[in-house]
C-alpha positions in Angstrom: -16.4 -17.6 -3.1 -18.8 -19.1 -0.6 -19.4 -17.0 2.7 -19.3 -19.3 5.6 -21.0 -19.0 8.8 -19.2 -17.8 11.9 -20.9 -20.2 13.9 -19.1 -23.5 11.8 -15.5 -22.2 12.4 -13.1 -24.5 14.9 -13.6 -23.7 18.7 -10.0 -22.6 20.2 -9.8 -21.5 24.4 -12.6 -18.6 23.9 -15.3 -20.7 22.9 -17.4 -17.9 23.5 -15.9 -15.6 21.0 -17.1 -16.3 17.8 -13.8 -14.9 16.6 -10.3 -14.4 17.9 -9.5 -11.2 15.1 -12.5 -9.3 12.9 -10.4 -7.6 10.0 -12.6 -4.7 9.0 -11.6 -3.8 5.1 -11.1 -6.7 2.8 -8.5 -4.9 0.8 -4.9 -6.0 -0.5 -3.8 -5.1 3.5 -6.5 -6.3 5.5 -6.2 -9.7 3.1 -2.4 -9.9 3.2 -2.7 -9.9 7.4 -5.6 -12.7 6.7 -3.1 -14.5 4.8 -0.2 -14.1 7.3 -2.3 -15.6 10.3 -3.6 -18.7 7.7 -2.3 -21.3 9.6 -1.7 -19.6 13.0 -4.7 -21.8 14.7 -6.3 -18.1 15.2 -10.0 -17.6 14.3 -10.4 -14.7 11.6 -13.4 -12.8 10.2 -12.8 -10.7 7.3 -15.8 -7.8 6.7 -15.7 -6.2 3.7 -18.3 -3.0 2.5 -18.7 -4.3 -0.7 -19.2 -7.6 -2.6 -15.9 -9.3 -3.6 -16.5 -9.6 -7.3 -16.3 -5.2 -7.0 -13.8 -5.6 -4.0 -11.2 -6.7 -6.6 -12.5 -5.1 -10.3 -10.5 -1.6 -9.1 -8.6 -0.6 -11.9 -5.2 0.7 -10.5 -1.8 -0.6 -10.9 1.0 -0.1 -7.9 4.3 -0.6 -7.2 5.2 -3.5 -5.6 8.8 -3.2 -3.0 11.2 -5.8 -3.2 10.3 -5.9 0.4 6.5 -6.9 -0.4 7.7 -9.4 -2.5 9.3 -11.1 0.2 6.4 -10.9 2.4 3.9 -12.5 -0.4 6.5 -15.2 -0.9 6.5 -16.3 2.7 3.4 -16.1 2.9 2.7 -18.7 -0.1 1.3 -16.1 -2.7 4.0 -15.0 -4.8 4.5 -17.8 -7.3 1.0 -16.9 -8.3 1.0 -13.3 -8.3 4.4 -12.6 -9.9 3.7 -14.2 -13.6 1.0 -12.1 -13.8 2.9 -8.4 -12.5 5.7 -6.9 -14.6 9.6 -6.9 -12.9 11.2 -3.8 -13.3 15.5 -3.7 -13.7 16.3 0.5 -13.4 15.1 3.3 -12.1 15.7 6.7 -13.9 15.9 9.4 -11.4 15.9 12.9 -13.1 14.7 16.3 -12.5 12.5 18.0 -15.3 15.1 18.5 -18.6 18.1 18.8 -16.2 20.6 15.9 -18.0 21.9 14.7 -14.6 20.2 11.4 -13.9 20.4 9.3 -11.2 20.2 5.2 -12.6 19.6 2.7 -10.0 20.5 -1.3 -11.3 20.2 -4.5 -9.4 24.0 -4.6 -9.0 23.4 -1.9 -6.4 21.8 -4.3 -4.4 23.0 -7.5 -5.5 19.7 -8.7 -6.9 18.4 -9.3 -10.3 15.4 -6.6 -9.9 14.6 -3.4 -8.1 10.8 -3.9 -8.1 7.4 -4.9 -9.3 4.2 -3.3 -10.9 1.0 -4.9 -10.4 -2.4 -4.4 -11.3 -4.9 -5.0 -8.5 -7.4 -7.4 -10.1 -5.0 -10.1 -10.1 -2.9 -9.5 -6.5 -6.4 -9.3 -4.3 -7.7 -12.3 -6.7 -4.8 -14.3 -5.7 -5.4 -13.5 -1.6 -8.8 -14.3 -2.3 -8.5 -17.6 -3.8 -5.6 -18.2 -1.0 -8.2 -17.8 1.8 -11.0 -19.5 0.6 -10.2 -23.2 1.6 -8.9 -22.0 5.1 -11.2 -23.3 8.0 -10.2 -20.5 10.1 -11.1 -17.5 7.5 -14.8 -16.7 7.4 -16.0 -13.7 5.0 -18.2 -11.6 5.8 -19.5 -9.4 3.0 -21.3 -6.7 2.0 -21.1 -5.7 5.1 -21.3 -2.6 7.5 -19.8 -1.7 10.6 -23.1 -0.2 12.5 -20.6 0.2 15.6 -18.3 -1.4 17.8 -18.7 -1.9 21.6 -15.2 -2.4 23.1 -15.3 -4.5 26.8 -12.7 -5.4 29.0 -12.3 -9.0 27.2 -13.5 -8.7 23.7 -15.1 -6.5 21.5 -18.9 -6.7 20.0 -19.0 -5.5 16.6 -22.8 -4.6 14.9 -22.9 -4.9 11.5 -25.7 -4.4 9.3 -26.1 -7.3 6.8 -28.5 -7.1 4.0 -30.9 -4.6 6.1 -30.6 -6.8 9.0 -28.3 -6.3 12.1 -26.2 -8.7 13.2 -23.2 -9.0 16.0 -19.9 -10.7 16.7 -17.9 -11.4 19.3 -14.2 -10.5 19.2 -11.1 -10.5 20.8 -9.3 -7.8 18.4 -10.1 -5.2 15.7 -8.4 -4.7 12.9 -9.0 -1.4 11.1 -7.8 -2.1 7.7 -10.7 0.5 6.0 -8.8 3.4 4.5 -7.6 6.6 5.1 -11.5 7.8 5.7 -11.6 4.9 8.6 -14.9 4.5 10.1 -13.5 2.7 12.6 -10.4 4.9 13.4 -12.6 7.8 13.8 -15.3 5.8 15.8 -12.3 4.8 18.3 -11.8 8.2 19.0 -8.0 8.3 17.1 -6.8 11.2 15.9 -4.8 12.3 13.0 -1.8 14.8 11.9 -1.0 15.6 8.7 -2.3 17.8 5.8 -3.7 17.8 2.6 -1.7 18.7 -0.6 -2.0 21.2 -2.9 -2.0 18.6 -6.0 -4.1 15.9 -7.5 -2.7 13.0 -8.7 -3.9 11.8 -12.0 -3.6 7.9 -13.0 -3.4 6.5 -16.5 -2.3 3.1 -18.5 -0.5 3.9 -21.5 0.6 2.0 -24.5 4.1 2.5 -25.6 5.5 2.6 -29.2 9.6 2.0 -27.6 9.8 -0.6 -25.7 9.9 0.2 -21.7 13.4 -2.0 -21.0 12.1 -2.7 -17.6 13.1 0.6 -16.1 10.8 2.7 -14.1 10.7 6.6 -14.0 10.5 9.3 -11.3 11.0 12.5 -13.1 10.3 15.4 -11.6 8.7 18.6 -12.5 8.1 22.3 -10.7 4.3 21.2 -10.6 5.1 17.6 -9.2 6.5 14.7 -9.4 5.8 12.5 -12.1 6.1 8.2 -12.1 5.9 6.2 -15.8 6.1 2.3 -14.2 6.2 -0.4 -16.5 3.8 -3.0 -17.2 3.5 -6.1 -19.3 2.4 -6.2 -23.1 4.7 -2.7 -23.5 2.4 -0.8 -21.3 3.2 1.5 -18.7 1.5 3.3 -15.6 1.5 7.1 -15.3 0.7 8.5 -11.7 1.6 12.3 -12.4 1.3 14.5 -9.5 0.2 18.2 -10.4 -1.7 21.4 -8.8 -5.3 21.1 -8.1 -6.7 23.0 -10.7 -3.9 21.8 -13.5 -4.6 18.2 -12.5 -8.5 18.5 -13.5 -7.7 20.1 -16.5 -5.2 17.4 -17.7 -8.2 14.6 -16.5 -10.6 17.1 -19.0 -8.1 17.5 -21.6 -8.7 16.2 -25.1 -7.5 13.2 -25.8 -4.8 13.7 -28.2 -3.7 17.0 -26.3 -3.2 14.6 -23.1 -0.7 12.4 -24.9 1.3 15.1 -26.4 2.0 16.6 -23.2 3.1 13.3 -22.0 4.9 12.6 -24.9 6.9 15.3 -24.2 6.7 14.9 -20.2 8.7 11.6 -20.9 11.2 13.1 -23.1 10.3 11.2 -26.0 12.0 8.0 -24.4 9.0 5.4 -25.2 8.2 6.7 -28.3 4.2 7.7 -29.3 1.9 6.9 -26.7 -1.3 5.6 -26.7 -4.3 6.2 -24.3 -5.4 3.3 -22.8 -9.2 3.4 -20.6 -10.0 6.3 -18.6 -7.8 9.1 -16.8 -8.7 9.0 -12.8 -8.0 11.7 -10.2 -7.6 11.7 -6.7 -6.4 14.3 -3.8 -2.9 13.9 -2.5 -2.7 13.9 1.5 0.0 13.1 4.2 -1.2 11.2 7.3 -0.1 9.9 10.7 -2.5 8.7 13.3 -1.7 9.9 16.8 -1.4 6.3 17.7 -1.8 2.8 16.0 -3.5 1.0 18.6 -6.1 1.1 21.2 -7.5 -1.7 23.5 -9.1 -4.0 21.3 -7.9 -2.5 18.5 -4.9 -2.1 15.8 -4.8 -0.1 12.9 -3.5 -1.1 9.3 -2.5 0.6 6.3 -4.2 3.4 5.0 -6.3 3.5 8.1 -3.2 4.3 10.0 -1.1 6.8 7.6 -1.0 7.5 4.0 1.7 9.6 2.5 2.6 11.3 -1.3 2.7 8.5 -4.1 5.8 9.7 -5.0 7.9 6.7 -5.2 5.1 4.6 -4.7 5.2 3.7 -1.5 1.6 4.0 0.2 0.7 0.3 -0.6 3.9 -1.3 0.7 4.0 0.4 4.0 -0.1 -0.9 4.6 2.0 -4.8 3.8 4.6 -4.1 5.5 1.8 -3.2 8.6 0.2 -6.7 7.8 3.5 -8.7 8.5 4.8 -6.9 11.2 1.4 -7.2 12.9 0.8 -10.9 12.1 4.5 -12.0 13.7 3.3 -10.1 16.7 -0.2 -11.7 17.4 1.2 -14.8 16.2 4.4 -15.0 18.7 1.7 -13.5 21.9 -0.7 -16.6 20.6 1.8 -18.8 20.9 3.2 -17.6 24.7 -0.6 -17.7 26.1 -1.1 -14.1 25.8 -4.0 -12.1 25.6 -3.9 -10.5 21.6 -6.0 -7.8 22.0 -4.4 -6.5 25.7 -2.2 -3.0 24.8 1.0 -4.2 26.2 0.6 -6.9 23.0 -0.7 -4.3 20.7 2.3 -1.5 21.9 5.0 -4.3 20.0 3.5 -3.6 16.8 2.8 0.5 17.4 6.4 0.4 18.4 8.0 -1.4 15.6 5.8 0.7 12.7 5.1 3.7 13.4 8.3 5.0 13.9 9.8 3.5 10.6 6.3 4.7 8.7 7.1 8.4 10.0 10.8 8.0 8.1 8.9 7.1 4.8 6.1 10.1 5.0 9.1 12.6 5.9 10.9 11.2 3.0 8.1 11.0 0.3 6.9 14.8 1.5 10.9 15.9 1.5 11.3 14.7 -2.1 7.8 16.2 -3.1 8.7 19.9 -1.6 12.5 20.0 -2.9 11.3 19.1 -6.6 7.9 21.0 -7.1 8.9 24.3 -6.9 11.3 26.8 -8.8 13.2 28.7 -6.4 16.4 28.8 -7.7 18.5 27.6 -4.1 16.3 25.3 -3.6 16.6 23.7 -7.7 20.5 24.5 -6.9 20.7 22.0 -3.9 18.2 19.6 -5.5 20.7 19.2 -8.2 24.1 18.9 -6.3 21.8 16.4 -4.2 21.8 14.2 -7.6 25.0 14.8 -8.5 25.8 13.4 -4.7 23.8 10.2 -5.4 25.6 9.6 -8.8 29.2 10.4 -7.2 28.6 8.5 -3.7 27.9 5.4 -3.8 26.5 4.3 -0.6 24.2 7.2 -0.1 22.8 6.2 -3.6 22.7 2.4 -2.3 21.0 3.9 1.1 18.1 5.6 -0.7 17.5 2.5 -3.0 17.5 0.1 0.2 15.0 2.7 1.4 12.7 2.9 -1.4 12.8 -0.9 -1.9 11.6 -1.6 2.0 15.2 -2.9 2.4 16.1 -0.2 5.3 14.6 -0.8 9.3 13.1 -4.2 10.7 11.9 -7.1 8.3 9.0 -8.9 9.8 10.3 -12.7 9.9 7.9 -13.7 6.9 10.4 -11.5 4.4 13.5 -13.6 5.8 12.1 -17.2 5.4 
């Protein structure tokens, strides 16, 4: 994909702007808001660290909300990302060998799935190739943020291109660059939250049984423990465990590794096979102190990150992306200014409030199910026997962990 130059993009009423947003990170968030604001007549620059044909050759696979599926269909991405994820039908809800599971079905919802799995290469290929014939969308990249100079009217980003220093002229940031976010930090936005005492190991496995669509949460006094289902009879494993446990299962011989799993899974997909590399990565829980600053929003990961149990992390960072988009897009079309804070406090209002429910959730599950104290494992349990026997508190948590619970952004009801 060609990079254009700033300078050839369509004038609009701050012709001396050479931008109306700059979108720092060009990740599945920071390109799903890019996407969103296509064909809003607003000027976008999209800067991203590293080159594109890396940006998108990450090898993890997520789970996709029924909500995000919503979003990516509004948007005018779906029909091209969804042949190429796999559709899950159940969720299996148990806790270690304890027989009383929790099964979720579409009926519950009155759908014909629950949710998706997606590998990365294909759902930031498809944004990619989505922006590239827009005349409003210029890329940027590799490129870094040197610093960023925020004025009463604009903001004047330096970026260092190839060795050389450039600078653009902005009326809104977008901090879509990770839970490390240079720009976050830069802006002087603080954090709360903490850092677990587990790892989370990641691994593609090849099943002997056939998956049936139906994803897994089982979980386990070490952690929790998600087997998502893939096409071609694979699956995803994102096992949550102690530090030091967690890089030993990454070390662990080969055939060791799969045993264990075989066993973690209860036999249910048969032998297992060990497909590319084990990867590790630090569990943390994360809320910025606020989401928005003048001249600047925060998205995603840059913004909060939570436990991956349930998979949730990447759906909140779309669910940002919409919600952000339909506010920017609705001030651009009243005259207003989209980088003053009374624009920006409409989105910081509407997400950070509904993000803080998911993080308390995600770390609620995490603490009840990885430990063995016997009244907590006692009121875990009667907990699942409520969700079997009640049927709208078992509908309530599925509308919760499919995005279905709080505000939809207007692209998810198109």
């Amino acid at each position: 994909m060609a990079i254009a130059q700033i300078t050839k993009t369509p004038p609009t009423s701050h012709p001396s702007l050479d931008c109306d947003i700059a979108i720092v990170g060009g990740g599945i968030v920071g390109a799903t808001l890019a996407s969103a604001l296509k064909d809003s007549g607003l000027r976008i620059v999209l800067i991203e660290a590293q080159p594109q044909s890396i940006a998108v050759a990450r090898r993890q696979a997520y789970a996709l909300s029924i909500m995000s599926g919503q979003i990516f269909q509004s948007i005018g991405v779906w029909e091209k990302i969804q042949p190429q994820i796999a559709t899950y039908q159940h969720i299996c809800l148990s806790d270690a060998d304890y027989p009383g599971i929790v099964e979720f079905h579409p009926n519950d919802l009155g759908r014909e799935d629950l949710g998706y799995v997606g590998k990365h290469h294909p759902i930031l290929t498809t944004l990619y190739e989505f922006l590239a014939d827009s005349p409003h969308i210029t890329w940027i990249c590799p490129a870094q943020v040197v610093n960023v100079d925020y004025q009463s009217s604009g903001a004047k980003i330096t970026l260092n291109i190839g060795g050389e220093k450039s600078q653009i002229q902005t009326r809104l940031v977008v901090a879509a660059d990770g839970a490390r976010s240079q720009i976050r930090t830069a802006a002087g936005i603080g954090t709360k939250g903490w850092k677990y005492w587990q790892s989370c190991i990641t691994a593609r496995i090849k099943t002997e049984k056939p998956h049936n669509n139906t994803a897994f949460e089982r979980f386990w006094p070490s952690g929790p423990m998600g087997v998502l289902p893939l096409s071609e009879n694979k699956c995803q494993v994102v096992w949550t465990a102690p530090h030091a446990e967690a890089k030993a299962l990454k070390e662990l011989d080969e055939k060791e590794f799969i045993t264990l799993l075989e066993y973690r899974t209860g036999g249910l997909l048969g032998h297992l096979e060990l497909e590319g590399d084990r990867l590790i990565f630090p569990v943390q829980l994360m809320q910025s102190n606020r989401y928005i600053s003048h001249r600047l929003a925060l998205v995603g990961d840059a913004a909060h990150c939570c436990h991956p149990v349930g998979g949730q992390g990447l759906n909140l960072g779309i669910r940002d992306a919409a919600a952000l988009a339909q506010v920017l897009q609705k001030a651009h079309q009243k005259g207003e200014d989209i980088g003053a804070i009374s624009v920006l406090k409409r989105y910081e209002t509407w997400r950070k409030k509904e993000n803080l429910i998911i993080l308390g959730f995600t770390d609620l599950l995490d603490r009840m199910f990885s430990n063995n104290w016997l009244p907590v494992v006692a009121i875990r349990r009667l907990g699942l026997l409520i969700l079997r026997r009640i049927p709208p508190l078992k509908i309530y948590a599925l509308q919760l962990m499919t995005g279905l619970r709080g505000r939809s952004p207007q692209l998810a009801q198109r």
